[in-house]
N, C-alpha and C positions, 0 to 999 in steps of 0.2 A: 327348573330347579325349585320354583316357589312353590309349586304343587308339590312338591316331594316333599320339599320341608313341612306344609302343612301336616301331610300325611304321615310325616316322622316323628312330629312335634303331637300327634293327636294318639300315636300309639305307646309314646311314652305317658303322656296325660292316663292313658287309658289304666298305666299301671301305675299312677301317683295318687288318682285321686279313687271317691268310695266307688264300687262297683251300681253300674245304672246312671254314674254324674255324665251328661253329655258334652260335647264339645264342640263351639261352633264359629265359626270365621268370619258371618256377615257384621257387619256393624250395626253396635247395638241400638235400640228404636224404644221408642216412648211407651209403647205397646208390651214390652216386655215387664215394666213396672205394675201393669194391671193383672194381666191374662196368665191364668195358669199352667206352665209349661207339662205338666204332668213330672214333673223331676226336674233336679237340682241341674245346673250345666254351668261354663265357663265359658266366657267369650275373649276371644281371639282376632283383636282387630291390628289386623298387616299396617301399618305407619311410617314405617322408614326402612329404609335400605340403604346403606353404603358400603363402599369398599374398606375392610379389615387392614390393617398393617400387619399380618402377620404371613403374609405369601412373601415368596423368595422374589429376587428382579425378576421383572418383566420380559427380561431377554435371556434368564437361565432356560437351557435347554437340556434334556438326556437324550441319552441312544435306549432305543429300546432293538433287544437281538431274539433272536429265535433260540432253541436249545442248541445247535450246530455252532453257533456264534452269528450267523447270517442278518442284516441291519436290517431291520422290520420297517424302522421310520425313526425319526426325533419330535419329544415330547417336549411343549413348552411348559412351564412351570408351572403348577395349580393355583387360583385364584382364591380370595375368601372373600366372601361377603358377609355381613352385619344387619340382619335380618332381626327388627322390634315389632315385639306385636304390647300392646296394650289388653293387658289381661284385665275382667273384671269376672266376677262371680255373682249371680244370679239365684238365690231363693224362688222355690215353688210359695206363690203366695198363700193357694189351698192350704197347704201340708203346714205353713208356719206363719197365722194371720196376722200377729200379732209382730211389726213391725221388727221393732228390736229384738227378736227370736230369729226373724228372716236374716235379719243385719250380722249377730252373731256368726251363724251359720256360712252366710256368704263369707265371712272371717276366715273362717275355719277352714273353706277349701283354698283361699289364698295362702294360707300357713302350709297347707300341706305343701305347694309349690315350694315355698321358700324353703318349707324343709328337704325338698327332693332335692334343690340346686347347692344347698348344704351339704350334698352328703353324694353327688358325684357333678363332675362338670362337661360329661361328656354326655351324649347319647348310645344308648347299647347298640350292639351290632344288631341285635334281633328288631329294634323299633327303626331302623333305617330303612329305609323303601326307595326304588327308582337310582336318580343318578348319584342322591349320598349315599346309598351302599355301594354303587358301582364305581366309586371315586376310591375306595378303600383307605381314607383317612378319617380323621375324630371331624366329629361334630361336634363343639361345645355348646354346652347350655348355659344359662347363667341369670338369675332375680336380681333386681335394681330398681331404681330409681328413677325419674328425669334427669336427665343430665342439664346439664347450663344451656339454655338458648334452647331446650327442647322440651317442650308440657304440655300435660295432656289436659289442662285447664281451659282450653281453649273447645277442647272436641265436645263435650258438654253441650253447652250449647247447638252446636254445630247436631247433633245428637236428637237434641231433646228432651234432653233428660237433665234427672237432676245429678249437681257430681255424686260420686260414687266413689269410692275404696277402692285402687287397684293396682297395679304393679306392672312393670316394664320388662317383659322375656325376650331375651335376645338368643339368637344362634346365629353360629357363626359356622358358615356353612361351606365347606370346597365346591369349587367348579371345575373341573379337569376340563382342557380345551382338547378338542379333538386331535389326533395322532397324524402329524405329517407324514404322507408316504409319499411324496412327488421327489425323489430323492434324483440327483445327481450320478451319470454313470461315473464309473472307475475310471482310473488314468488309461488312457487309450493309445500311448506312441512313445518313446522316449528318443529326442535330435538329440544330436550332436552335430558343433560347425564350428570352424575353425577359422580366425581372420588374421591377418599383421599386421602387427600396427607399427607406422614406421617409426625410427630412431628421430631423436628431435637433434641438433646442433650440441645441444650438449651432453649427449647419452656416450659413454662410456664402457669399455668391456668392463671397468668393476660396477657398474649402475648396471649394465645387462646381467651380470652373473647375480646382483641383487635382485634384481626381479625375478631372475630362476629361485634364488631363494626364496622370495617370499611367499611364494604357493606352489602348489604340484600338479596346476593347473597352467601356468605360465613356462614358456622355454625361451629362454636367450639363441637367438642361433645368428654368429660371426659378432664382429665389429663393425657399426655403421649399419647394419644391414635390418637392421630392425627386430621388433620382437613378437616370436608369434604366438599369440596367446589360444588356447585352447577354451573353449565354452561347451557347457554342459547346459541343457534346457529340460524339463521334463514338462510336461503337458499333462497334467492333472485335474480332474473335473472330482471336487469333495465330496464327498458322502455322507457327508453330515457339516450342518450349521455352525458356523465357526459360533467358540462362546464370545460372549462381551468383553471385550478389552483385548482379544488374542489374535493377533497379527497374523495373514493368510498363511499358508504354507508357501515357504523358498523352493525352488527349483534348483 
């Protein structure tokens, strides 16, 4: 999924920012501040992942059928993850020697992000690639900040370099988990059996004739003689995963 995101997050770049701007994912290096890239580009360094609160429980399930109706398998609910990369922008130093002209410029391609993520929150269907197109749900995009407890003041260093201007893009990305088809056969037999259960000391022809009423499963038969109750079983093997919270099927 991280490859894909890459490659969906680079084809959207590709139509945010000016044509010939590159785009690239290693983390940025000391080297980059001197040496002329031949063209302007944006870096894209991966730094966080975590799980999204915006997926359904963990235990919803679907059916998924064929056009017949026939049960294919049950799908478990899609997952989202929260995928930051740490954008900076990069000046050709050739093309713009003069420090604060570079500086500008690097501006400029940051702006156009924030203005991309201004003006839709998803990713198109056409710049989805791999398992986010084939998950058939949105892929949000969205420019920020550090959040509390998270900064990129620290990578600097770690880097090499000196800070920089830059911005925090996040997507937030579905993962569809694979389609269970180890499915459960259908109900294979259906018993019936029948026991008597005897009369206790103080059972009754009206306490027998009440338990004929209370179900039309149960029969009074005599006084004293006890009562013979009927049972019904059915032997069902499900075809699909019971949901969360819903009690097996009764027989």
């Amino acid at each position: 999924m991280l490859r894909d995101a890459d490659l969906s997050l680079a084809n959207w770049l590709g139509s945010v920012l000016p044509p010939g701007t590159g785009v690239r994912f290693d983390a940025p290096c000391a080297a980059w501040q001197e040496q002329a890239a031949g063209a302007p580009f944006v870096s894209l360094f991966l730094g966080d992942i975590r799980r999204d609160g915006q997926e359904q429980p963990a235990s919803g399930w679907s059916e998924v059928r064929d056009t017949e109706g026939r049960l294919l398998g049950t799908q478990p609910a899609a997952r989202h993850y929260r995928v930051s990369y740490t954008v900076t922008a990069w000046a050709d130093p050739a093309a713009a020697p003069d420090r604060s002209r570079q500086t500008m410029e690097e501006h400029g391609l940051l702006g156009l992000l924030i203005d991309a993520c201004s003006t839709a929150d998803t990713l198109a269907d056409d710049h989805l690639t791999g398992a986010l197109a084939e998950a058939g749900l949105p892929s949000f995009v969205r420019c920020g900040g550090d959040e509390p407890g998270r900064s990129a003041a620290g990578l600097w260093s770690g880097f090499g370099i000196t800070p920089r201007a830059h911005l925090v893009l996040e997507l937030v990305a579905p993962v569809v988990p694979p389609l269970v088809t180890d499915l459960a056969s259908p109900a294979r037999e259906l018993v019936l059996g029948a026991s008597r259960v005897p009369a206790g000391p103080a059972a009754t022809p009206a306490a027998a004739a009440a338990g004929t009423a209370t179900g039309s499963a149960a029969e009074a038969v005599g006084t004293g003689a006890g009562v013979r109750r009927w049972e019904r079983r059915t032997l069902t093997e499900s075809a699909s995963r019971p949901r969360a919270g819903q009690a097996p099927p009764q027989g």
